[in-house]
Structure formats: C-alpha cells, structure tokens
N, C-alpha and C positions, 0 to 999 in steps of 0.2 A: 345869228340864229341859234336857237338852242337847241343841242344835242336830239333830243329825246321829243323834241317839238315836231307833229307833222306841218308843210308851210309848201306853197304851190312852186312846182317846179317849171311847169312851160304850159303851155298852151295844149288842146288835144280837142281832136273830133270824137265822138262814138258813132260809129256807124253801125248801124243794129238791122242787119239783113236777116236774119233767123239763123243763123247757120250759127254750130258752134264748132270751132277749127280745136282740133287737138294739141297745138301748141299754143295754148294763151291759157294765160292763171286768171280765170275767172273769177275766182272766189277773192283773190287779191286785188284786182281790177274793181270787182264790185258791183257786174256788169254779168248778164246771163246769157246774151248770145252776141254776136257781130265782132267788130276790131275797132282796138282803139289806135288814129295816128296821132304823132307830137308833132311839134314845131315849136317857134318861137312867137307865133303870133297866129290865129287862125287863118287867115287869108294864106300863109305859106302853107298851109296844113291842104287847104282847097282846091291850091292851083296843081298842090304834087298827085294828087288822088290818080287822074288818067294813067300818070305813069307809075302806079304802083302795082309791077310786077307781082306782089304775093297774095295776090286778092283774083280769084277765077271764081265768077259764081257758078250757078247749074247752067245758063245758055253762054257760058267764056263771054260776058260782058262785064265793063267796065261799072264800076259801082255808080257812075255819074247817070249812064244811062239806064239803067237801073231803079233810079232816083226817080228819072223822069216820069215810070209810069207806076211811080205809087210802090216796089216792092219793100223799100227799108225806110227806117228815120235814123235823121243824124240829129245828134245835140252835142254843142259846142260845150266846150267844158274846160279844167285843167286836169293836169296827172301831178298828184303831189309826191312829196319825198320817201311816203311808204309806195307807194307805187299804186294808188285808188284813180279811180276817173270819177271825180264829180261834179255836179254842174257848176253854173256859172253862181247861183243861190249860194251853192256851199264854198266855193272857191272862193266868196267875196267874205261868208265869215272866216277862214281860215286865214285869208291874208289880213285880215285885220288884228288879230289875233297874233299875228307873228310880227306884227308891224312891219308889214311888206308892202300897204297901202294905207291911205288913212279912210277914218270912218265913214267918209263921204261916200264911200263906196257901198254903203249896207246890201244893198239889193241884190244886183249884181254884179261882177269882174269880168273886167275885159282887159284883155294882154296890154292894151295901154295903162290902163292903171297900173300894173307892176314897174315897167320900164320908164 
C-alpha cells in the first residue's frame, strides 16, 4: 500500500437515526447524523448491534428495534485509512485503485471481495 494512498480498512454500517452524538468527527466520517460501526465483514457488524451499549435513543431502545418501525436508515459501507465512511459504490473504486481487489468488482464492494 502506499503511504499517502486512501485504501478500505474493514467493513462498517452507518446507521443514520437523526441524532448527532457529541463524540463523533463528523466532518472526517463524512456523515451528518447517526454512528458508524466496523467489523470485519458486515454480518459481524449486524449481529453485535443489540449489544452495543453506547447507543440509547430517546425511548432507551435498541437501534434494531428501532429499525423496525421506520425511525433511521443504515447503509453498508467501508471506513477507509483516513478514517471516511463511504458506500459500497465508492469503496469498490477505492479498492480498485489500491489494488485491494480486482476490477471485477466496479459497482460495488463487499467484504468478501477484499479477503
């Protein structure tokens, strides 16, 4: 990898509830309200969500249920080396570009295509 090259570091949800939490660098993220989790692959991102402690909306519900009745949208994505959340669009030219994956991939990136 080169230095000075941005290139996809893992996997990551946005989950975009309206809220903007005072510890999260928005402006580096790239992202205007919600939290972004990582993993290594989306499905581990999915399954830990119930248990993720730092997340209390306005009725102390879990973001899953949440989900259920329409309050936020997630989109899958990655978190690259500068530290941005972008989708699976931009994350498939970014790893092509680092040659992290090959060009089959134009559309979009999925964590299997990196590993």
């Amino acid at each position: 990898m080169e230095k000075n090259k941005e290139y996809i570091l893992c996997a990551a949800i946005h989950y975009d509830d309206g809220i903007v939490y005072r510890n999260i660098n928005y402006k580096k993220l790239g992202i205007k309200t919600g939290f972004v989790l990582c993993g290594h692959r989306h499905g581990d991102i999915i399954s830990m969500l119930p248990t993720n402690s730092s997340y209390i909306g306005p009725e102390k519900a879990f973001p899953l249920a949440k989900k259920e009745i329409g309050m936020f949208e997630d989109i899958q994505g990655f978190l690259t080396s500068s530290g941005r959340f972008v989708d699976r669009a931009e994350a498939a030219k970014l790893a092509i570009a680092c040659n992290q994956c090959t060009p089959y991939f134009e559309k979009r990136l999925y964590s299997e295509d990196l590993y």
